[in-house]
C-alpha positions in Angstrom: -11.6 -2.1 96.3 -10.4 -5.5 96.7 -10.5 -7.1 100.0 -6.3 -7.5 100.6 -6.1 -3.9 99.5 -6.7 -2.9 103.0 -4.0 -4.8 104.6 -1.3 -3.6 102.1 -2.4 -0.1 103.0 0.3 2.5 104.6 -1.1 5.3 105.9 0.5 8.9 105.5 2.1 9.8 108.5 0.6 12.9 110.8 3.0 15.4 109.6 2.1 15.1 106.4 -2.0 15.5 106.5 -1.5 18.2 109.4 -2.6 21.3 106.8 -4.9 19.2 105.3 -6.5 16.2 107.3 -9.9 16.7 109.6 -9.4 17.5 112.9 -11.2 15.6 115.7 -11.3 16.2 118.9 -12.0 13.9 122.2 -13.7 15.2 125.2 -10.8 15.0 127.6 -9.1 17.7 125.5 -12.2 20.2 126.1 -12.6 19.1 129.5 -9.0 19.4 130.0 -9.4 23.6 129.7 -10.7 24.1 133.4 -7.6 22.9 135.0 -5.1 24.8 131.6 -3.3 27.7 132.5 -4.2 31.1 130.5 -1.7 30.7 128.3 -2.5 27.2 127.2 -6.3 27.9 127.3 -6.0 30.6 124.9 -3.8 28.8 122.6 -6.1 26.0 122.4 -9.2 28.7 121.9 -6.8 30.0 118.9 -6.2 27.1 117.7 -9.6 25.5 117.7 -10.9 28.6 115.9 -8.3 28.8 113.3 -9.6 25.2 112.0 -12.9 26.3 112.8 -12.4 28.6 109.9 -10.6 26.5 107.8 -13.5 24.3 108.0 -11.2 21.6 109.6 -13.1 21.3 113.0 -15.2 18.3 113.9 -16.6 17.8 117.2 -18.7 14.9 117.1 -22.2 14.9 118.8 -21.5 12.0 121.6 -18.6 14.5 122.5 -20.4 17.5 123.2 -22.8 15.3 125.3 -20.0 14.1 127.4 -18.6 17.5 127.8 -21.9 18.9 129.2 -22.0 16.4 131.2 -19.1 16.3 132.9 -18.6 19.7 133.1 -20.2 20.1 136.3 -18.4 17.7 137.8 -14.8 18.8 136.6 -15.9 22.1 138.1 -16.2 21.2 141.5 -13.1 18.1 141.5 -11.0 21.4 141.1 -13.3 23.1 143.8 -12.7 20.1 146.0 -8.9 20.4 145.1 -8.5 24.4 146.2 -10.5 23.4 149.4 -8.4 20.2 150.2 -4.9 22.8 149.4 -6.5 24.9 152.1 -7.5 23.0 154.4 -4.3 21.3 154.6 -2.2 24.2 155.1 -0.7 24.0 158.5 -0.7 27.2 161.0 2.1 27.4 163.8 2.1 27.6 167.1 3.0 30.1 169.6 6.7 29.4 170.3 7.1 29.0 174.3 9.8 30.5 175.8 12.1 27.7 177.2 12.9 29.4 180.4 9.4 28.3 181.6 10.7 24.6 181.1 14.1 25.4 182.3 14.8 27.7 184.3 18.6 27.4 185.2 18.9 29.0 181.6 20.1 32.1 183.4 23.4 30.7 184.7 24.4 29.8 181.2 26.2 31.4 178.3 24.0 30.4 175.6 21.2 32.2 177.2 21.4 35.4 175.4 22.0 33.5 172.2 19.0 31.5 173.1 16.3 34.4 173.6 17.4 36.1 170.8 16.9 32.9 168.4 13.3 32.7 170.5 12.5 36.5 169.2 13.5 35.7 165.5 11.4 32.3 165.8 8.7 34.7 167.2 8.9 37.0 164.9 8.7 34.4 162.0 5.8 32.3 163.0 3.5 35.6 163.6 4.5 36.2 160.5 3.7 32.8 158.6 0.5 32.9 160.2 -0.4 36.2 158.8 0.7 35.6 155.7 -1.3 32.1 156.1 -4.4 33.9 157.0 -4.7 35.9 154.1 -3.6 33.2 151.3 -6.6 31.0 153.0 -8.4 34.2 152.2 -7.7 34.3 148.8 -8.1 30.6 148.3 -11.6 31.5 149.5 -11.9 33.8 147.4 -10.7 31.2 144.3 -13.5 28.9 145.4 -16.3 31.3 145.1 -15.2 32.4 141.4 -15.5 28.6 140.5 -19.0 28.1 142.4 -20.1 30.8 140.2 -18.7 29.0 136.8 -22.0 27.3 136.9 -24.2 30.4 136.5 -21.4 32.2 134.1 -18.7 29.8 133.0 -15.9 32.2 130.9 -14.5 28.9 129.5 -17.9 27.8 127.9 -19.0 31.2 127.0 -15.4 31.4 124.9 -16.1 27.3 123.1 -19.7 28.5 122.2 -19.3 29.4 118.9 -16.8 26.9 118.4 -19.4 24.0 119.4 -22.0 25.3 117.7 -19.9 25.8 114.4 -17.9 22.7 114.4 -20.5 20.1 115.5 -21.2 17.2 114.0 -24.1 15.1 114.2 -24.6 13.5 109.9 -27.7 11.9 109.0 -25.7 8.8 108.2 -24.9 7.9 111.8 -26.8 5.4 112.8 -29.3 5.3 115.1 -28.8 5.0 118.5 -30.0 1.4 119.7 -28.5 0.1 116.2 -25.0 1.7 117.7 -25.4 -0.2 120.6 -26.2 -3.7 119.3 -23.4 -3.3 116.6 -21.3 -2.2 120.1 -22.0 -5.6 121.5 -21.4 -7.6 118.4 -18.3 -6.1 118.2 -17.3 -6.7 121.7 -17.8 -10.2 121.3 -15.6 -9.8 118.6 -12.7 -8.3 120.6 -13.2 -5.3 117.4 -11.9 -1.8 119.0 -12.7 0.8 120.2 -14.5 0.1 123.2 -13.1 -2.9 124.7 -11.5 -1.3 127.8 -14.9 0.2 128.6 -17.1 -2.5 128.2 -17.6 -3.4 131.5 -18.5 0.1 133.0 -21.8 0.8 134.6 -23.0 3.8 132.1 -21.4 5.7 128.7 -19.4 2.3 128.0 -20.2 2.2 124.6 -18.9 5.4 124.1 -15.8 5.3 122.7 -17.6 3.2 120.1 -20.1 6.1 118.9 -17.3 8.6 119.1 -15.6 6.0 116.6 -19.1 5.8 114.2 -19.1 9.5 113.9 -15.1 9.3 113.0 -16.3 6.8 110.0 -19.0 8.8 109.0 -16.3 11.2 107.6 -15.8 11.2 103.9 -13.3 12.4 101.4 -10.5 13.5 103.6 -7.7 11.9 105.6 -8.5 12.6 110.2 -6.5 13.2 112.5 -8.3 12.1 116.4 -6.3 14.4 119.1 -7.0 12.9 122.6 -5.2 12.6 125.7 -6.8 9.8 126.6 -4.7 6.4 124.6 -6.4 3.6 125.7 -5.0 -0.1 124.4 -8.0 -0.3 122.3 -7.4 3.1 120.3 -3.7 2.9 120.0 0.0 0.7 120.6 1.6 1.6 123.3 5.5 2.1 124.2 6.3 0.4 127.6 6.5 3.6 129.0 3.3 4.7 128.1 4.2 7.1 125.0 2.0 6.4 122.0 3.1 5.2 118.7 0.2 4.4 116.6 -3.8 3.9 116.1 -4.1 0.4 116.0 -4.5 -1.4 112.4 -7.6 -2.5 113.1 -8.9 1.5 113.2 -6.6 2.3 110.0 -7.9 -0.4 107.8 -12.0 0.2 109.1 -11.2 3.9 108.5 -9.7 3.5 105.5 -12.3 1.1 103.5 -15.0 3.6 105.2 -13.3 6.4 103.9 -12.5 4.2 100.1 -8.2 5.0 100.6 -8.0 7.9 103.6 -5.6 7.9 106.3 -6.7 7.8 110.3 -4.4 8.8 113.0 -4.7 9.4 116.9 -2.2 12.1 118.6 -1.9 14.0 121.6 -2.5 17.6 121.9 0.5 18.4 122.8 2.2 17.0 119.6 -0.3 18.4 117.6 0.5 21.6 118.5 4.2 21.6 118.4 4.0 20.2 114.9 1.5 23.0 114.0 3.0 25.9 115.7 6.7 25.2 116.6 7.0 28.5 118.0 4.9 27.5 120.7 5.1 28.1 124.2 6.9 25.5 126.5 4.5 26.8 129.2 1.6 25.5 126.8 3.4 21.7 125.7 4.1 21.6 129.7 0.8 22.1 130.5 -0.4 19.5 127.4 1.7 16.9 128.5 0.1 16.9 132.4 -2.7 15.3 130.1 -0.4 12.9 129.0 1.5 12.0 132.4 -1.8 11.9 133.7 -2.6 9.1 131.7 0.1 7.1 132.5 -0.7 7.5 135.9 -3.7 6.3 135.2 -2.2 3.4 133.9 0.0 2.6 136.7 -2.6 3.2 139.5 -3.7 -0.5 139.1 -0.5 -1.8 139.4 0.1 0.5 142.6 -3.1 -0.2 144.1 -3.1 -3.8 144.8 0.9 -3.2 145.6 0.1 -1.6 148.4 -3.0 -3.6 149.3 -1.1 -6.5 149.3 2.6 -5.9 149.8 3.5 -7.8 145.8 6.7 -7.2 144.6 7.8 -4.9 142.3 6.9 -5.8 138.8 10.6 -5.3 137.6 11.4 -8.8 139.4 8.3 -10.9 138.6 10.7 -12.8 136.3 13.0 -15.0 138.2 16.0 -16.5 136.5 14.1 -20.3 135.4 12.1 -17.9 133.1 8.8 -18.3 135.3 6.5 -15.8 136.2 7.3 -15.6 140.0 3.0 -13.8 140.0 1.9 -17.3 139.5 3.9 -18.4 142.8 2.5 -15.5 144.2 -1.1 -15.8 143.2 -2.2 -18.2 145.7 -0.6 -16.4 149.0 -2.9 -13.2 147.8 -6.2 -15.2 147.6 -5.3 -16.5 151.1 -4.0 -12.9 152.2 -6.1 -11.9 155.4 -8.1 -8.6 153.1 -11.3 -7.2 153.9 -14.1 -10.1 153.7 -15.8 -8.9 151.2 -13.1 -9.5 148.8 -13.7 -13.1 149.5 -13.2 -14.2 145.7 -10.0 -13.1 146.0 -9.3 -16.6 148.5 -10.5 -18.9 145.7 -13.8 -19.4 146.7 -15.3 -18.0 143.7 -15.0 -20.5 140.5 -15.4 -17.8 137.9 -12.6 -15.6 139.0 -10.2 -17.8 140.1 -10.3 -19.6 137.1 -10.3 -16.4 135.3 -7.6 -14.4 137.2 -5.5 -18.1 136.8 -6.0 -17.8 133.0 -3.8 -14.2 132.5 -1.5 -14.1 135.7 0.9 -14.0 133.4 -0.2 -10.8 131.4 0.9 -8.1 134.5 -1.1 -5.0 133.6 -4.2 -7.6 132.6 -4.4 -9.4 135.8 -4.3 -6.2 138.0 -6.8 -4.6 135.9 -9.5 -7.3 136.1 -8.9 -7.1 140.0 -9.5 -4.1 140.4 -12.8 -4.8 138.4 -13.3 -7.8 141.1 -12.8 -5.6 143.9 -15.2 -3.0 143.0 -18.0 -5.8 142.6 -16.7 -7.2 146.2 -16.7 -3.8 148.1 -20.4 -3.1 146.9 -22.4 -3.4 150.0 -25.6 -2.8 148.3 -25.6 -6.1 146.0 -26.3 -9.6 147.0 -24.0 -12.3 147.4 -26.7 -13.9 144.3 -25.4 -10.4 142.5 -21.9 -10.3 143.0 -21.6 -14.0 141.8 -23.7 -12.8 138.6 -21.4 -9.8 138.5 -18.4 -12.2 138.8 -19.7 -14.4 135.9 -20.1 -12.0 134.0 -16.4 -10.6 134.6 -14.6 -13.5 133.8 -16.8 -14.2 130.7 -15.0 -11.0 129.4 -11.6 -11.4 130.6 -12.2 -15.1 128.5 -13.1 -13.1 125.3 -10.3 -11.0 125.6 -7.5 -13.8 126.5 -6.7 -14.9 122.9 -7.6 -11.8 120.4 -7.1 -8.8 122.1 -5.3 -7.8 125.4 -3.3 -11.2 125.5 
């Protein structure tokens, strides 16, 4: 294979490999089944069963290990949720009878009118609260049947066989230190995936081990489904909709793979393209994963737009062409916030020559900040730590500046 050949390469498109293609799924698809409907869930279960038998199915070992262990934890989020619901649900008060607060009522033509609408009102809110008493009753009852998901889990007990059938661990995967120092090397490298995790406290290499397993797969074109389309696994429309794996994962793939095709989509599509008959319920309940995402996306931007009052991002360009964000950037490291988010007032070299660096890259510049501030807010590190911490930060955000997110 000669060394251009991969960058003439054109992949077949998804359609195309759908009936034929390996089929690998990420973690937040399985994870994704405690908050599904039935409908959806059991779709999925048929679905994942039918390539199960097809001998399509690959669920790489570094994804099972991240399902068991998160499980838990997306077991009681949606616990937490149910109780939040019900504990939020307001009861009424008894309805005084306005005659105690005025008493002249009597002498008045509306006063009939007025204790009969005081009845009805009555009437209603005894009601509600009844009706309230026994929904908080059920929701109770909803929170019990999930507590006991960790001693018999339906969901698990129906993937089982699934897991155990479709996983995939090959001796050719590297070791596991080896997959981390070649995780490094090609962070340095600004070489997805992986990039957008690299500064997380634990699992950051991840996405990176997932991708190893991918490339261990021979002879046949893969499909990856995930809900999850980070900047380092695909391109990106504005609005968040995906439109490709990025070259960089078609051209490894393919000279791994000696001519195969690689290609990311979300469950939803996959499905629909699969079985067009399907459901809406079940693409409905799909694309949640998918808005979900974007949200995700946008909760940077939204965060430090309320923290500190910026404008919205539609007008950051004024009409010279300049980014009014660099105008803006000194009034927010001088804004009166929280103390320990003292880098944010210039005081810190790294970051303010870092955050300087990519103001104008939008989503960039509020992502790193958010990185900043979690650093800042840690009252268990040192000041000694945090400037470490901030070191190392805006050593990153300078690898990624001229290869990768810029």
């Amino acid at each position: 294979m000669d060394k251009l050949d991969k960058h003439f390469f054109q992949p077949k498109k998804f359609k195309d490999i759908i009936d034929t293609a390996k089929i690998v799924i990420d973690t937040n698809v399985l994870l994704a089944a405690y908050q599904y409907r039935d409908i959806t869930f059991n779709e999925l279960i048929n679905t994942l069963e039918s390539l199960n038998q097809q001998e399509r199915l690959i669920i790489p070992s570094h994804v099972l290990k991240e399902f068991f262990k998160n499980r838990p934890n997306q077991i009681v989020e949606i616990i937490q949720t149910v109780q939040q619901v019900k504990d939020s649900l307001p009861s009424i008060k008894e309805i005084k009878n306005i005659e105690t607060k005025i008493p002249s009522l009597d002498y008045l033509s509306c006063n009939e009118e007025i204790q009969k609408a005081e009845s009805d009102l009555g009437n209603s809110y005894k009601k509600y609260n009844e009706n309230l008493k026994e929904y908080r009753k059920k929701l109770a009852e909803l929170i019990n049947e999930l507590k006991s998901f960790f001693n018999s889990d339906p969901i698990l007990e129906k993937y089982e066989e699934i897991f155990k059938n479709s996983y995939y661990n090959p001796d050719t995967l590297k070791d596991y230190e080896e997959m981390i120092n070649d995780f490094n090397k090609r962070v340095k490298k600004n070489i997805p995936p992986g990039l957008k995790d690299a500064q997380k406290s634990e699992n950051r290499e991840g996405d990176y081990i997932i991708w190893e397993h991918i490339l261990q797969i021979k002879n046949s074109d893969v499909i990856f489904i995930s809900a999850d389309n980070k900047p380092d696994w695909v391109y990106k429309e504005p609005n968040g909709n995906l439109i490709n794996a990025r070259r960089e994962l078609v051209e490894e793939f393919y000279e791994k793979s000696i001519g195969k095709s690689f290609c990311i989509v979300h469950p939803s599509e996959f499905l629909k393209v699969s079985k067009p008959t399907i459901n809406n319920e079940v693409i409905e309940d799909l694309n949640k994963l998918e808005e979900n995402a974007k949200e995700a996306d946008k909760a940077v931007l939204e965060y430090f737009a309320n923290k500190s009052k910026v404008i919205s991002t539609s007008l950051l360009q004024d009409e010279y062409g300049s980014s009014r964000l660099k105008r803006l950037l000194d009034v927010n490291m001088n804004n009166n916030v929280d103390s320990t988010e003292g880098y944010r007032k210039g005081t810190n070299y790294h970051m303010d020559k870092a955050l300087r660096s990519i103001v104008d890259n939008t989503h960039f510049y509020f992502e790193v900040l958010t990185k900043a501030d979690t650093i800042a807010k840690n009252r268990d590190l040192s000041n000694y730590e945090k400037d470490s911490l901030y070191k190392d930060l805006a050593h990153w955000v300078e690898m990624q500046v001229d290869e990768y997110l810029l």
